[in-house]
C-alpha positions as CSV (number, residue, x, y, z in Angstrom):
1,X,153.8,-51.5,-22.0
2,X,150.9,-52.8,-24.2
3,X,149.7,-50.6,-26.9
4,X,145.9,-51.1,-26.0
5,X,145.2,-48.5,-29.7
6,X,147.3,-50.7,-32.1
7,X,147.0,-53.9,-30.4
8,X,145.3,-56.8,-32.4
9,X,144.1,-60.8,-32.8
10,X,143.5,-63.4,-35.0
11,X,141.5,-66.6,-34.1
12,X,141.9,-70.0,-35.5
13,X,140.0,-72.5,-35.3
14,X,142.4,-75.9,-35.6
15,X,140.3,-79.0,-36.4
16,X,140.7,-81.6,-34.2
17,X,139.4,-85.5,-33.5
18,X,138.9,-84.3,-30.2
19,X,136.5,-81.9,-30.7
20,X,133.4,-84.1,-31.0
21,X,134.8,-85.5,-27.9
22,X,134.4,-82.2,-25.7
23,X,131.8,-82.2,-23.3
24,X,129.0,-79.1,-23.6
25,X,129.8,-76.2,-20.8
26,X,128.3,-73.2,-19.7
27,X,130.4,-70.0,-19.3
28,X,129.7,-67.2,-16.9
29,X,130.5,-63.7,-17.9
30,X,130.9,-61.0,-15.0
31,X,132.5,-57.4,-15.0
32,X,135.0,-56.0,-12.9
33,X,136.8,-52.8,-12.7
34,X,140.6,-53.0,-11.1
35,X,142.6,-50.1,-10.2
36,X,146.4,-49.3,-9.9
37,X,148.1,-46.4,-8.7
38,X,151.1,-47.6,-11.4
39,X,149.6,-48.4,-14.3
40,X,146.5,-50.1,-16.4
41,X,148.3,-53.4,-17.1
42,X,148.4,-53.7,-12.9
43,X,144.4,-52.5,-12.8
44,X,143.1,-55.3,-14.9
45,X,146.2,-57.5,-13.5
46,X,144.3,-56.6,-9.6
47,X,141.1,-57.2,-11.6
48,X,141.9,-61.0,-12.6
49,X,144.1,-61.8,-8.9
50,X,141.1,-60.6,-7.0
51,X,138.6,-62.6,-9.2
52,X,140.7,-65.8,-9.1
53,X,140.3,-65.9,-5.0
54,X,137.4,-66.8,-5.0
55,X,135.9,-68.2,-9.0
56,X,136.8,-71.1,-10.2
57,X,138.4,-72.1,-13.9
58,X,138.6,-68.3,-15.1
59,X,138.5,-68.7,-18.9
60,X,138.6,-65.0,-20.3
61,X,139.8,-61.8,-19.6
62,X,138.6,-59.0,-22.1
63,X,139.7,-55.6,-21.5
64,X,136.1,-53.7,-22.5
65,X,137.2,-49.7,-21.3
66,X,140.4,-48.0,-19.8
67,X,140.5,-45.0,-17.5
68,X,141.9,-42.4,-14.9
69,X,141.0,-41.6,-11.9
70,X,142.1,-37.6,-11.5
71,X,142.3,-35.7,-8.1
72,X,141.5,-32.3,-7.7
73,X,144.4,-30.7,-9.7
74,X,143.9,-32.9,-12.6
75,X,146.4,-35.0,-11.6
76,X,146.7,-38.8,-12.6
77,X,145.9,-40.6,-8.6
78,X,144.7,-44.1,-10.3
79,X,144.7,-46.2,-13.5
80,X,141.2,-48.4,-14.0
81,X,140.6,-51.5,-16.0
82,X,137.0,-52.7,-16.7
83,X,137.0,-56.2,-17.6
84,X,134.8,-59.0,-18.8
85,X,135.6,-61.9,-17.1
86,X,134.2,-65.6,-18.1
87,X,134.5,-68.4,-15.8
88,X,133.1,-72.3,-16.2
89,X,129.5,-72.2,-15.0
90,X,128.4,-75.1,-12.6
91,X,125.0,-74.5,-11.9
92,X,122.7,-76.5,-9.9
């Protein structure tokens, strides 16, 4: 299991000769909220498999909030995921 607390990145940016070469795109950013009776790694997993039906060259998933659904006893019924998805933009 992930340790969403601790968990951290680095970016690097490696020069290449093919950057100049890259054409300009748009990205789209959307937010989605999956849920799992199991765990939060299988929300925002349902998040990106749902998502991916139906957009086109998904770029990024970010993992903005995690939750837990409770019944009435206080009892744990579903894991929840928000998520900032990107995806290429093709606008008309």
């Amino acid at each position: 299991m992930l340790d969403f607390a601790t968990a951290g990145s680095t970016c690097f940016l490696l020069q290449t000769e093919q950057e100049d070469d890259m054409p300009d795109s748009v990205y789209k950013v959307i937010e989605l909220i999956g849920t799992s009776g199991d765990s939060w790694e299988k929300a925002a997993a349902n998040a990106v498999g749902q998502a991916a039906k139906s957009l086109r060259d998904l770029r990024i998933a970010e993992v903005v909030k995690l939750d837990v659904q409770l019944d009435e006893k206080g009892n744990v019924e579903a894991y929840r995921a928000k998520l900032n998805v990107s995806f290429k933009f093709e606008g008309s």
